[in-house]
C-alpha positions in Angstrom: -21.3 24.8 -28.3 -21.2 23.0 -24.5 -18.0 22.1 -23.6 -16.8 18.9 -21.9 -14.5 16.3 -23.0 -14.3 13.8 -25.7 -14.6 11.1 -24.3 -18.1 12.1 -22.2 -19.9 13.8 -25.8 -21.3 10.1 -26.6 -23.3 9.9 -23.4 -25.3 13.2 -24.4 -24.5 14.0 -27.9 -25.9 13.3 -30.8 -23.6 12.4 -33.9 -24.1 15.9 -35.8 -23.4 17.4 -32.4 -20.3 15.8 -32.0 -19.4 16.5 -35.2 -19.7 20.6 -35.1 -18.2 20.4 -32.1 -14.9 18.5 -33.2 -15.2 21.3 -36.4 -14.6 23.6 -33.2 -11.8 22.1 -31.6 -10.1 22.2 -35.1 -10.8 25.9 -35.6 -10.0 26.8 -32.0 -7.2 25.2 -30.7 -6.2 25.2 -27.0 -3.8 28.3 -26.2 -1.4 25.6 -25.0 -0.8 24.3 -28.3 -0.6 27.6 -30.1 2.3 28.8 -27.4 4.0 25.2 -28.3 3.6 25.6 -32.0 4.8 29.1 -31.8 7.8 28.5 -29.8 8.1 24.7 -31.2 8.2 23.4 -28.0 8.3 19.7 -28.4 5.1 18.3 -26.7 5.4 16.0 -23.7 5.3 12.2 -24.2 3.1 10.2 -21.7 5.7 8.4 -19.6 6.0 4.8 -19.2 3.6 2.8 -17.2 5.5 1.9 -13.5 7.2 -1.5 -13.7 5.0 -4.5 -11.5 7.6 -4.2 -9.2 7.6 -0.5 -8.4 4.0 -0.1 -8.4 2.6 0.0 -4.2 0.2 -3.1 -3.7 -2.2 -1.1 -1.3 -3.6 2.5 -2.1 -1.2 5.3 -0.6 -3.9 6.4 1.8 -6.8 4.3 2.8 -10.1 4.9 0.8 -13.0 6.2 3.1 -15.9 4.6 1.3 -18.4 6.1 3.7 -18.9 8.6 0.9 -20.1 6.6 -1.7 -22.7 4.9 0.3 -23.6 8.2 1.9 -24.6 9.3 -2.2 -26.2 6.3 -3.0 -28.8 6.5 0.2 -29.8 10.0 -1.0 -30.0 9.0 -4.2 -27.4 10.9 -6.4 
């Protein structure tokens, strides 16, 4: 089967595709989560979105959007 993620499958796929391939995922699991169901580690909980207030107004570094334009003039 091709790999990728979920979330991109519906762009290519087509539904018995997606289908064998989630049959896949079930029989092959990521090694992650046989090491954390053989140790029965706990798995991680997505933390909390950052509070209005602690969340930067302006990007960390400033975004060079020469790049973008340079891909859409060629094209890609």
């Amino acid at each position: 089967m091709e790999g990728g993620s979920p979330e991109a499958i519906w762009e290519r796929w087509s539904l018995p595709m997606y289908l064998a391939q989630r049959r896949y995922w079930t029989d092959h699991p990521p090694v992650q989560w046989l090491v954390q169901a053989y140790f029965k580690i706990p798995a991680k909980k997505t933390p909390r979105p950052p509070r209005s207030g602690d969340a930067p107004s302006t990007p960390q570094r400033p975004v060079d959007w020469s790049l973008l334009e340079e891909k859409q003039e060629n094209g890609r």
